[in-house]
DSSP file (Angstrom, degrees, kcal/mol; ACC not computed):
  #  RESIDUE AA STRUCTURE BP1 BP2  ACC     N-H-->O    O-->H-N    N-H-->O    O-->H-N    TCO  KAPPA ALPHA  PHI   PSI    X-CA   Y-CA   Z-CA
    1    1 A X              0   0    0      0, 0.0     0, 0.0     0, 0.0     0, 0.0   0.000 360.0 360.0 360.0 108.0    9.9  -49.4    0.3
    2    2 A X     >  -     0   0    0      4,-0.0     4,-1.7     1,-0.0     0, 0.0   0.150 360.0 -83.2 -67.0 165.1   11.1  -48.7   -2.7
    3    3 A X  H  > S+     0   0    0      1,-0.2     4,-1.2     2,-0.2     5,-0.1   0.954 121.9  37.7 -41.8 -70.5    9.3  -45.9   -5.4
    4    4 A X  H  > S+     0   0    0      2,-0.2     4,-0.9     3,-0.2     3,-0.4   0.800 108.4  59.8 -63.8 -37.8    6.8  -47.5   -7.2
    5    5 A X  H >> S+     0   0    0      2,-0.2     4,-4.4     3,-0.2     3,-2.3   0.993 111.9  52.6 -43.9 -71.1    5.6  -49.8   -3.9
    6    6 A X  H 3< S+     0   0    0     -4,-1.7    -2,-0.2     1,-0.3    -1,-0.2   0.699 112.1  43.6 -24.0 -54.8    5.1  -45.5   -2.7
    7    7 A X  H >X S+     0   0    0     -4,-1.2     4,-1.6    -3,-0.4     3,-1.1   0.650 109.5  56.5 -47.2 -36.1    3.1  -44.9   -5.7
    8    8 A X  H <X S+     0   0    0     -3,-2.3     4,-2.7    -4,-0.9    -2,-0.2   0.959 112.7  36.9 -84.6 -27.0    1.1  -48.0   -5.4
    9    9 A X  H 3X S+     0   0    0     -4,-4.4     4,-0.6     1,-0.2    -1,-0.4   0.257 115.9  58.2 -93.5  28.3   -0.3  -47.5   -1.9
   10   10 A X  H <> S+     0   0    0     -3,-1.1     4,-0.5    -5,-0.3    -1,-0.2   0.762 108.0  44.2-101.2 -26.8   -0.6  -43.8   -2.7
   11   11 A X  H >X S+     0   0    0     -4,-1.6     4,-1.4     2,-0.2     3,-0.8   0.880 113.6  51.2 -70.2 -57.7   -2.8  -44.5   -5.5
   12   12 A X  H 3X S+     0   0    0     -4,-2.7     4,-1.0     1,-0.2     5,-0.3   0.903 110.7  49.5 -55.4 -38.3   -4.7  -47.1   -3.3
   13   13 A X  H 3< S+     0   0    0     -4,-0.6    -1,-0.2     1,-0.2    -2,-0.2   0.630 110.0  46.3 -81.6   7.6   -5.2  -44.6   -0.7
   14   14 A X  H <X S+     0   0    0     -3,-0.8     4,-1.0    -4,-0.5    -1,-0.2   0.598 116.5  50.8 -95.2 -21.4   -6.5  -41.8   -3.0
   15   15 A X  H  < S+     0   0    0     -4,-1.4    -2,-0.2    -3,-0.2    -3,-0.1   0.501 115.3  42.6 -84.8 -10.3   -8.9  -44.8   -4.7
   16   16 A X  T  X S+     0   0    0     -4,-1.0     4,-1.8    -5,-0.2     3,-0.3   0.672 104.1  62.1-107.4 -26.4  -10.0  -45.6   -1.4
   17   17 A X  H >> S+     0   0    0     -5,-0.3     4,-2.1     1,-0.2     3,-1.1   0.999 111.8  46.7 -58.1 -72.2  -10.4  -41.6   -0.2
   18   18 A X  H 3X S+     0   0    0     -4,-1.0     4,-1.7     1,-0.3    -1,-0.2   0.572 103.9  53.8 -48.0 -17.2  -13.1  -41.6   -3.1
   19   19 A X  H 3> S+     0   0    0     -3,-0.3     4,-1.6     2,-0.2    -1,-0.3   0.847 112.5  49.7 -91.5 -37.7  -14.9  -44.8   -2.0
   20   20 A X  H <X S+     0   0    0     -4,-1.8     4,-2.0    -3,-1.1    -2,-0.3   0.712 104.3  54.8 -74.2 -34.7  -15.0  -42.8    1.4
   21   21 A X  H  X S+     0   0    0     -4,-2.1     4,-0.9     2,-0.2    -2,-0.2   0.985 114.3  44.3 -81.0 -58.6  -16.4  -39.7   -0.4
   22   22 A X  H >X S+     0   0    0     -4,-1.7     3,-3.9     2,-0.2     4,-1.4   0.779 108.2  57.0 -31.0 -76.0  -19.4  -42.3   -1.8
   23   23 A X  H >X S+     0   0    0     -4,-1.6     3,-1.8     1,-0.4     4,-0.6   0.787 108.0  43.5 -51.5 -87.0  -19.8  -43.7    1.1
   24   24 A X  H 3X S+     0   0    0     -4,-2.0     4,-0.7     1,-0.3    -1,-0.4   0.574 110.8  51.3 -45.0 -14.7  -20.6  -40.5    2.7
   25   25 A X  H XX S+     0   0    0     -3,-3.9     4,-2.1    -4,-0.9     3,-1.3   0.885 112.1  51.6 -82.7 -39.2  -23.0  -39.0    0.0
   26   26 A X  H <X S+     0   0    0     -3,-1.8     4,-2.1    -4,-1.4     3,-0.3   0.937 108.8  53.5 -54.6 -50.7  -24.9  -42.6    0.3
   27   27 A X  H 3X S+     0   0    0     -4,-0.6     4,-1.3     1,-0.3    -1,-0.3   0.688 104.8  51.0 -51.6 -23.9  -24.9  -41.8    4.2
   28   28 A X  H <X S+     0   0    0     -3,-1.3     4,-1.3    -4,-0.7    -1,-0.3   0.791 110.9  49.1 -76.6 -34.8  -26.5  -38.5    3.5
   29   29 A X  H >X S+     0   0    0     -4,-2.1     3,-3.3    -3,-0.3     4,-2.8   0.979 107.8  51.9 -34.5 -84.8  -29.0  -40.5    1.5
   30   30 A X  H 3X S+     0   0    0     -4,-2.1     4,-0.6     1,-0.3    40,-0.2   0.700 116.3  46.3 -31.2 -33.4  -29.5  -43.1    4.6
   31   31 A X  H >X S+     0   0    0     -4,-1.3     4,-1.6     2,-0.2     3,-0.6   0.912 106.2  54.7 -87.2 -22.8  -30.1  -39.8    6.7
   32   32 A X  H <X S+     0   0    0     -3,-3.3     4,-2.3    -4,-1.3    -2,-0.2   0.795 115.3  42.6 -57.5 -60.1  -32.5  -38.1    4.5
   33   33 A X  H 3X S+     0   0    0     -4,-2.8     4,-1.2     1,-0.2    -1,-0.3   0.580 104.4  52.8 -96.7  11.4  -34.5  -40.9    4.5
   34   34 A X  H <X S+     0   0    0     -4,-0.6     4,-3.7    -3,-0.6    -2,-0.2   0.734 114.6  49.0-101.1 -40.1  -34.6  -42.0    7.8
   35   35 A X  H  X S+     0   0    0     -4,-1.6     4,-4.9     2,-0.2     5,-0.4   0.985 118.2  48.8 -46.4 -50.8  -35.9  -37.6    8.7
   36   36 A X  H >X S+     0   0    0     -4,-2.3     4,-3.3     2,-0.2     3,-1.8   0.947 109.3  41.4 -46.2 -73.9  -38.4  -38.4    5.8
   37   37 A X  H 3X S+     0   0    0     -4,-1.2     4,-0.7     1,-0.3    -2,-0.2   0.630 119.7  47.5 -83.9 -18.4  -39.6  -41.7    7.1
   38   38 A X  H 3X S+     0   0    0     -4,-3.7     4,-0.9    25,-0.2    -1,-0.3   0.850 116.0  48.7 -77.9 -32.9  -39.7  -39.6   11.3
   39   39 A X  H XX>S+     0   0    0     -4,-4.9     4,-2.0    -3,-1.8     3,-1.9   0.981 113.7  45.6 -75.3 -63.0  -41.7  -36.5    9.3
   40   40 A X  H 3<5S+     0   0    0     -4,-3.3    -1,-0.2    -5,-0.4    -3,-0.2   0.662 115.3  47.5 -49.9 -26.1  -44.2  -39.2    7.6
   41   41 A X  H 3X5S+     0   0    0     -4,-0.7     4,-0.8    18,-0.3    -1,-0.3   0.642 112.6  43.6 -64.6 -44.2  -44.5  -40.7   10.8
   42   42 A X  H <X>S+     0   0    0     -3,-1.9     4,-1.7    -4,-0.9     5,-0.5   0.867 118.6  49.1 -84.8 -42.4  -45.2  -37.3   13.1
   43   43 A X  I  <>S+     0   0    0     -4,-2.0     5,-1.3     1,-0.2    -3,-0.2   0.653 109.4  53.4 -95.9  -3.7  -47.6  -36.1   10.3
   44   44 A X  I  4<S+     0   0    0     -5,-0.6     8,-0.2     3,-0.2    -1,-0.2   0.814 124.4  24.3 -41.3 -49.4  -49.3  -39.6   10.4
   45   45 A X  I  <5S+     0   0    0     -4,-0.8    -3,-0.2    -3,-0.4    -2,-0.2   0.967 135.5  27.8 -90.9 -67.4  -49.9  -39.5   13.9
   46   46 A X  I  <5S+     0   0    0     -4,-1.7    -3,-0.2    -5,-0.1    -2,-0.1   0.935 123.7  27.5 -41.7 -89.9  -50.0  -36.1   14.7
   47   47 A X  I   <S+     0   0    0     -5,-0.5    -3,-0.2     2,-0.0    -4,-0.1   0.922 100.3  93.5 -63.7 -92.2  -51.2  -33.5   11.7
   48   48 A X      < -     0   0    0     -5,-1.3     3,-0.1     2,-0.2    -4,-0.0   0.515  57.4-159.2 -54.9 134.9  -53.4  -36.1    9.9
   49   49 A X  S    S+     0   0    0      1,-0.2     2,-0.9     2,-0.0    -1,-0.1   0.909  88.8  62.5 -68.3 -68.6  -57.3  -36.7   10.3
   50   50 A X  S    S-     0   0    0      1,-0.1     2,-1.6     2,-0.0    -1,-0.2  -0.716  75.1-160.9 -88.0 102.0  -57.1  -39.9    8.9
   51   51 A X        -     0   0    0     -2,-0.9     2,-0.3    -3,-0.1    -1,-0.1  -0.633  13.6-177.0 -78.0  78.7  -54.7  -42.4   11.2
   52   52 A X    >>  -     0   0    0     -2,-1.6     4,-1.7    -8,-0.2     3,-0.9  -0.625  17.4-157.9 -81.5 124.5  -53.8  -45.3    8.7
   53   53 A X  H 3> S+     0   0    0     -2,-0.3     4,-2.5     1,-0.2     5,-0.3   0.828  88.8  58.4 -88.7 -19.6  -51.7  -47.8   10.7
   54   54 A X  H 3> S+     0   0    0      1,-0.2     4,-1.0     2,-0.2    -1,-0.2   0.698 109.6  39.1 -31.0 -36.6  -50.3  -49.0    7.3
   55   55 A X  H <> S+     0   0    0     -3,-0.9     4,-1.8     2,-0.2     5,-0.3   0.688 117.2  48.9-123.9 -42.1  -49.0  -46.0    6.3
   56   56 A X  H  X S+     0   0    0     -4,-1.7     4,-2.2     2,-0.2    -2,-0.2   0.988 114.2  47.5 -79.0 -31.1  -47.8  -45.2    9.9
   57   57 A X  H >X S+     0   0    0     -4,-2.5     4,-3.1     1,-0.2     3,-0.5   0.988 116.2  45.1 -45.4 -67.2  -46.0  -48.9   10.3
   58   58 A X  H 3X S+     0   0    0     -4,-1.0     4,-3.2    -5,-0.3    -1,-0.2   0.933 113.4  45.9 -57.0 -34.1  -44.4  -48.6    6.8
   59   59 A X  H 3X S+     0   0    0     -4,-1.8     4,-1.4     2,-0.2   -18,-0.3   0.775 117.6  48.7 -86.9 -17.6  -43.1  -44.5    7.5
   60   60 A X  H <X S+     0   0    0     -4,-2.2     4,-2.9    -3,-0.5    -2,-0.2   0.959 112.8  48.1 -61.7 -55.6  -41.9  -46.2   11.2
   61   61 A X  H  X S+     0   0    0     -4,-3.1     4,-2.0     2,-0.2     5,-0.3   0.812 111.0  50.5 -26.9 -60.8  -40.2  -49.0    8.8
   62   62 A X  H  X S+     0   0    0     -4,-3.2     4,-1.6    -5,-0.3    -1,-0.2   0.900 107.7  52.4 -74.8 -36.8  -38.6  -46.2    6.5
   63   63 A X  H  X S+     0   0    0     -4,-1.4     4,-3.0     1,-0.2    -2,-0.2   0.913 115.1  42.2 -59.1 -62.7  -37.1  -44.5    9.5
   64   64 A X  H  X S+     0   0    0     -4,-2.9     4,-3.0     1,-0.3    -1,-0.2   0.806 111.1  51.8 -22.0 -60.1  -35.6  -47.6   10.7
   65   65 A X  H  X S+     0   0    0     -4,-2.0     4,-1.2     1,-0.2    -1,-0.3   0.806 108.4  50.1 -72.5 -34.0  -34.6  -48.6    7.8
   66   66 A X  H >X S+     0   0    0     -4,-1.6     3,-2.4    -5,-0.3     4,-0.9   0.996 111.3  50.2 -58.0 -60.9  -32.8  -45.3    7.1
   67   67 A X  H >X S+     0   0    0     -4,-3.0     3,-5.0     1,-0.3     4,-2.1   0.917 112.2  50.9 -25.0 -63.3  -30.8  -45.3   10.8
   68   68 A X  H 3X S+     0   0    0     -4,-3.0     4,-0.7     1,-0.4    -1,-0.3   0.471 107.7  44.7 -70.4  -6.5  -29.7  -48.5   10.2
   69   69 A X  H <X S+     0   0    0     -3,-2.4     4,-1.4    -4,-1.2    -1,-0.4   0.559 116.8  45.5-112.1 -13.8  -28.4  -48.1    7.1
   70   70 A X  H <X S+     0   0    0     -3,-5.0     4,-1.3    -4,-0.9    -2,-0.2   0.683 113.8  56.4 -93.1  -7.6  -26.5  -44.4    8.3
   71   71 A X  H  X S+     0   0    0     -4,-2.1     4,-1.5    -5,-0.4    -1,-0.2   0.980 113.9  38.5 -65.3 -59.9  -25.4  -46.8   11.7
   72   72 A X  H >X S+     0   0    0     -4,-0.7     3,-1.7     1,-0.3     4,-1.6   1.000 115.8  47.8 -92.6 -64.9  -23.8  -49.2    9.1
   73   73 A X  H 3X S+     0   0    0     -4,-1.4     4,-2.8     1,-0.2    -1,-0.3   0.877 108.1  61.9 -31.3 -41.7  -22.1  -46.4    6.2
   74   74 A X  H 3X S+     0   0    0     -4,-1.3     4,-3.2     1,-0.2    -1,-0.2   0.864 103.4  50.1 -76.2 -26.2  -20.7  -44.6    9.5
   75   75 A X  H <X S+     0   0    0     -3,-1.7     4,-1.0    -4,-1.5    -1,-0.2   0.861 112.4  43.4 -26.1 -68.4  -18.7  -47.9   10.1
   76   76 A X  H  X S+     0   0    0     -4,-1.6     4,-2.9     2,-0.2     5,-0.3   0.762 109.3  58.2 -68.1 -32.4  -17.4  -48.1    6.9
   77   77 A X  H  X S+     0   0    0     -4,-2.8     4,-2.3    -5,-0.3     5,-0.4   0.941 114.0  32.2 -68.4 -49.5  -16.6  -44.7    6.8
   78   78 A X  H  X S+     0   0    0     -4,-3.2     4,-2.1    -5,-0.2    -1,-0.2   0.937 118.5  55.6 -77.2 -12.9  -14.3  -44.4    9.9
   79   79 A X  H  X S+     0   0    0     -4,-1.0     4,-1.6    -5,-0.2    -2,-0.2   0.993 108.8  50.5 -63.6 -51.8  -13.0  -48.0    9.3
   80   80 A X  H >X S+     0   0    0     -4,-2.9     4,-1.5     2,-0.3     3,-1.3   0.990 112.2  45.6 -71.6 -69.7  -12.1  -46.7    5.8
   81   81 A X  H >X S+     0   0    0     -4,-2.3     4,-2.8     1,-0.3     3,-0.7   0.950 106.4  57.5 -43.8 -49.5  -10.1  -43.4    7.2
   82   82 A X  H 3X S+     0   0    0     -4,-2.1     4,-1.0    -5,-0.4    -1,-0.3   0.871 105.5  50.8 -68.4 -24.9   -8.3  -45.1    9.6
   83   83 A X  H << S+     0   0    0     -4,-1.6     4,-0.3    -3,-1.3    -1,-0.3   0.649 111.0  44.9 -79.6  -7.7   -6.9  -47.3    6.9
   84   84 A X  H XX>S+     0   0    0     -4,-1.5     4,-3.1    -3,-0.7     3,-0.7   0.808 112.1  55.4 -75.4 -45.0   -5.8  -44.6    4.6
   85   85 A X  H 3X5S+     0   0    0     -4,-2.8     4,-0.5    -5,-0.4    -2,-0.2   0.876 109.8  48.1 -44.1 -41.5   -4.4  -43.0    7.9
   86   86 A X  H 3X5S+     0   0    0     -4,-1.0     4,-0.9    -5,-0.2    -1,-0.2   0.597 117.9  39.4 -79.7 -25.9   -2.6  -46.3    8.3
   87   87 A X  H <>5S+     0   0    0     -3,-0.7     4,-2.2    -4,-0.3    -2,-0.2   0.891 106.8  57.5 -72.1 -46.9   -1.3  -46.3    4.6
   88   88 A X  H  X5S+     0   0    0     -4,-3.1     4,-2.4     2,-0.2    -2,-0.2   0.759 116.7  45.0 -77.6 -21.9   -0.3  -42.5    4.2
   89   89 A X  H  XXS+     0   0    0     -5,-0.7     5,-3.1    -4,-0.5     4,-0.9   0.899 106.8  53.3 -94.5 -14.6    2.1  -43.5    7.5
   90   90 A X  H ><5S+     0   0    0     -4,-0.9     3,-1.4     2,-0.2    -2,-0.2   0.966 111.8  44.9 -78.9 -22.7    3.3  -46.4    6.3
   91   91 A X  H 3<5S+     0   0    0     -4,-2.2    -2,-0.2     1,-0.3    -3,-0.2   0.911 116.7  48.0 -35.9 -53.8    4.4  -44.4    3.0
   92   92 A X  H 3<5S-     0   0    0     -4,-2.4    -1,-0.3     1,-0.1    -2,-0.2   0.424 112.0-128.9 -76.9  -3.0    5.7  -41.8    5.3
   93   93 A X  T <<5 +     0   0    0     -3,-1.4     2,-0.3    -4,-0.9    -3,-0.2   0.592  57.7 142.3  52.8  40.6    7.5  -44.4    7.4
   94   94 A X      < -     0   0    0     -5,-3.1    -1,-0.3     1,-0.1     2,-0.2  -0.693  60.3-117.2-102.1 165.0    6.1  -43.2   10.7
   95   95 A X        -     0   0    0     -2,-0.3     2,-0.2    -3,-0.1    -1,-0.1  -0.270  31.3-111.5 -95.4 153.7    5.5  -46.2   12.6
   96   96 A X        -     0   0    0     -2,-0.2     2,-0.2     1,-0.1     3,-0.1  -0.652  50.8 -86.7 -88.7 160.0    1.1  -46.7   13.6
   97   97 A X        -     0   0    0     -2,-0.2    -1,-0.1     3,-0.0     3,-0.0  -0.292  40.1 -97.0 -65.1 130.0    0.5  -46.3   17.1
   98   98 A X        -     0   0    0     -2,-0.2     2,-0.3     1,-0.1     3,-0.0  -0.208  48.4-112.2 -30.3 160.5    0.7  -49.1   20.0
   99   99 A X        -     0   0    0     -3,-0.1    -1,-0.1     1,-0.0    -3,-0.0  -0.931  32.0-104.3-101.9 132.8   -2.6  -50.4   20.6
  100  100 A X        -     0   0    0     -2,-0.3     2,-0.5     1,-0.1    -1,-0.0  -0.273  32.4-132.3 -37.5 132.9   -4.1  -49.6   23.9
  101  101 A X        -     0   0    0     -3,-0.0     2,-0.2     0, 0.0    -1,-0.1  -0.945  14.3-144.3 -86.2 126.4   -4.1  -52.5   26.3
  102  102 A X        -     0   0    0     -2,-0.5     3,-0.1     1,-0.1     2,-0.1  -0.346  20.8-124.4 -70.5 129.2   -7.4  -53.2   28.2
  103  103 A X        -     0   0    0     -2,-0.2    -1,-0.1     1,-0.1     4,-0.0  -0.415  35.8 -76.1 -66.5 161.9   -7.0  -54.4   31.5
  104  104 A X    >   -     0   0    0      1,-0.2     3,-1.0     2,-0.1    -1,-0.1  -0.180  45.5-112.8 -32.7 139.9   -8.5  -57.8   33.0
  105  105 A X  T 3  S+     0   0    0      1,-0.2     2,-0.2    -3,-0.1    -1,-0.2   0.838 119.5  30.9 -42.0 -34.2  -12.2  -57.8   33.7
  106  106 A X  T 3  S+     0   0    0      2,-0.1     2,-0.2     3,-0.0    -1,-0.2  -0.159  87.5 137.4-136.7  69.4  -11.8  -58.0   37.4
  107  107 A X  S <  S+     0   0    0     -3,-1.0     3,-0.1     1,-0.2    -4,-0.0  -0.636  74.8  22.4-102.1 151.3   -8.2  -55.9   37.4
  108  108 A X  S    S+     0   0    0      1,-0.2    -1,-0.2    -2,-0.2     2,-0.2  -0.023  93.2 128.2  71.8 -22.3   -8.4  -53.5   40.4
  109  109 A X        -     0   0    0      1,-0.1     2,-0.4    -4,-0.1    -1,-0.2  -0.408  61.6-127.7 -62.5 120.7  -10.7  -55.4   42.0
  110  110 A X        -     0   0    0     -2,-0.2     2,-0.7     1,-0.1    -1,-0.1  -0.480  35.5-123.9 -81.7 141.2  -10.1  -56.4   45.9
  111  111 A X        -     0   0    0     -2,-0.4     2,-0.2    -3,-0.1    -1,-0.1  -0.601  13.2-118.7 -95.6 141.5  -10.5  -60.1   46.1
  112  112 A X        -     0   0    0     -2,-0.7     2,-0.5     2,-0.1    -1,-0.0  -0.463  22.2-155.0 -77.1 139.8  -12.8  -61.7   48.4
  113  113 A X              0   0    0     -2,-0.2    -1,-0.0     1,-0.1    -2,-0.0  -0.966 360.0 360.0-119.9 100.0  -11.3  -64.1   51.1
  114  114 A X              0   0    0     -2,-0.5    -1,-0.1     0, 0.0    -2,-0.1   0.014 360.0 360.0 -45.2 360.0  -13.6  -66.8   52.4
C-alpha cells in the first residue's frame, strides 16, 4: 500500500469516525424520546385524572417508536467502528482477526442408535 492509498483510507476512516459521532447524537435523540414517550405514558395512566386511551396509545407508540429506532442507530454504530477498526489495521498492516468458527448444530451431541 503505497502513500496516498494510506491517506485515502485514513481520510475515509476519520469521514466515517464523524458519521459515527452523528449517528450517536441521533441515538441520544432516539433515547430521549422513547423516556419521553415511557414518562407520557406512566403520567397517562398513573398521575392523570383523565385516562385518554388516545393519548395513552400514541405516548405507548412514541416509546416504541423511540426503542426501535435506538435498537437500529446501535447497529450502525458498532457495525460502523468495527469497520474503521478494520481500516486503521489494514493501514497499519496488522492482519484482522480469524473469524470464530461455530460448531455444527448437533456437534457434541451423542447419537442415538436404533
Amino acid at each position: 500500500m503505497n502513500k496516498e492509498q494510506k491517506e485515502a483510507w485514513l481520510r475515509e476512516a476519520k469521514m466515517q469516525m464523524k458519521a459515527i459521532q452523528t449517528l450517536e447524537k441521533y441515538n441520544m435523540a432516539a433515547l430521549a424520546l422513547a423516556g419521553l414517550g415511557a414518562a407520557l405514558c406512566y403520567f397517562t395512566i398513573v398521575a392523570s385524572a383523565q385516562k385518554n386511551p388516545l393519548f395513552i396509545a400514541g405516548s405507548i407508540i412514541l416509546a416504541a417508536v423511540g426503542a426501535l429506532c435506538s435498537m437500529v442507530l446501535n447497529v450502525g454504530i458498532r457495525n460502523g467502528k468495527r469497520n474503521v477498526e478494520k481500516i486503521l489495521n489494514a493501514v497499519e498492516g496488522k492482519e484482522p482477526p480469524a473469524p470464530e468458527k461455530k460448531a455444527p448444530a448437533g456437534a457434541g451431541k451423542a447419537e442415538k442408535k436404533e
